[in-house]
C-alpha positions in Angstrom: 169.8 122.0 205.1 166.2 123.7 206.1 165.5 126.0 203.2 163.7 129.2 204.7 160.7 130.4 203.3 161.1 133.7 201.7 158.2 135.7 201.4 159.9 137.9 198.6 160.3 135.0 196.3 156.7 134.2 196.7 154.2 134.8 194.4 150.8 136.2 195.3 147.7 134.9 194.0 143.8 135.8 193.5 141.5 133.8 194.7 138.7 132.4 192.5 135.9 133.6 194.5 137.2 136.9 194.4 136.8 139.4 191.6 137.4 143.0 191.3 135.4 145.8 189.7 136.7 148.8 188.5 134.8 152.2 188.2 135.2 155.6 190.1 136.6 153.3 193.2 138.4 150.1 192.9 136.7 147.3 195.2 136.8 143.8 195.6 133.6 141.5 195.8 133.9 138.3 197.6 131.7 135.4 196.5 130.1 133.4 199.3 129.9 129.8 197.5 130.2 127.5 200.1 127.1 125.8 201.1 126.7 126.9 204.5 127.2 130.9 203.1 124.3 130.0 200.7 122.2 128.3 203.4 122.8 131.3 205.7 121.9 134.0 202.9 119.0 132.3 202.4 117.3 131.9 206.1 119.1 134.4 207.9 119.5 136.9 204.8 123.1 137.7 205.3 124.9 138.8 202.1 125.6 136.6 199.1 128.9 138.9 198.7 130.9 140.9 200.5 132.3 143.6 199.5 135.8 145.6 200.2 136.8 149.1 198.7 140.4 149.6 197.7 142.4 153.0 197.6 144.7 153.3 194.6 148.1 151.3 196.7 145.4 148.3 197.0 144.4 148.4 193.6 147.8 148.9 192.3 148.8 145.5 194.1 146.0 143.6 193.5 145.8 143.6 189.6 149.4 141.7 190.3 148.6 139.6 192.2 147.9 137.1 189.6 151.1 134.6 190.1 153.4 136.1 187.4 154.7 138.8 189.4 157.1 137.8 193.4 156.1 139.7 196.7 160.2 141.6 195.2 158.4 142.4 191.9 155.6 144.0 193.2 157.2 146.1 195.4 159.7 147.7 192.9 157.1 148.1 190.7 155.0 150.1 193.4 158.5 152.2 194.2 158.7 152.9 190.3 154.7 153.7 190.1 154.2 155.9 193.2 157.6 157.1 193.9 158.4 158.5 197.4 155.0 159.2 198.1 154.2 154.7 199.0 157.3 155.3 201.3 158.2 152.6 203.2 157.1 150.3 200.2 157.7 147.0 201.8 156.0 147.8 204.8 153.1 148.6 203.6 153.1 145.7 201.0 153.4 143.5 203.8 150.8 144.5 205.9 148.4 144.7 202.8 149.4 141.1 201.6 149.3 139.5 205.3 145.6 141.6 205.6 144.3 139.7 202.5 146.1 136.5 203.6 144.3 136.4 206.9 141.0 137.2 205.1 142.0 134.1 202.6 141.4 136.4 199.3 144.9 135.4 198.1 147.4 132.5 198.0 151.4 132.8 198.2 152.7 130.1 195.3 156.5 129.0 195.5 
């Protein structure tokens, strides 16, 4: 039998060329290490990093996405952190996780 991927078994995962900082706003700072990135910073003096601020429902998700906690996990632990207020949870999980997908700043493990 086809086993169907689940995408609340899955378990979300940083990047290593993405960090966060943490101060008055939460924002994440992409890297740029590939060689072309570097070869374009330096003639054509785009940015060596790009940047990406993060209200407090980003942040919140993206200090777990670190591969210990499933897609399931994170989003009972946003219900029981924000309450009513995140309502609807899963949505907007989903939207935020396929967002950060799409710009390859995460992984989803098995």
């Amino acid at each position: 039998m086809k086993q169907r991927n689940n995408l609340l078994l899955k378990r979300p995962i940083g990047r290593p060329h993405v960090a966060a900082e943490v101060g008055n706003e939460s924002r994440l700072v992409v890297h740029h290490n590939h060689w072309i990135s570097k070869l374009c910073t330096r003639f054509f003096r785009t940015p060596a990093q790009t940047y990406f601020n993060l209200d407090s429902y980003g942040s919140f998700v993206w200090f777990h996405c670190n591969g210990e906690y499933t897609v399931g996990d994170i989003a009972r632990l946003m219900s029981e952190e924000f309450g009513t207020e995140a309502e609807p949870v899963m949505e907007r999980l989903i939207v935020f996780l396929r967002i950060l997908i799409g710009r390859k700043l995460i992984n989803l493990q098995d």
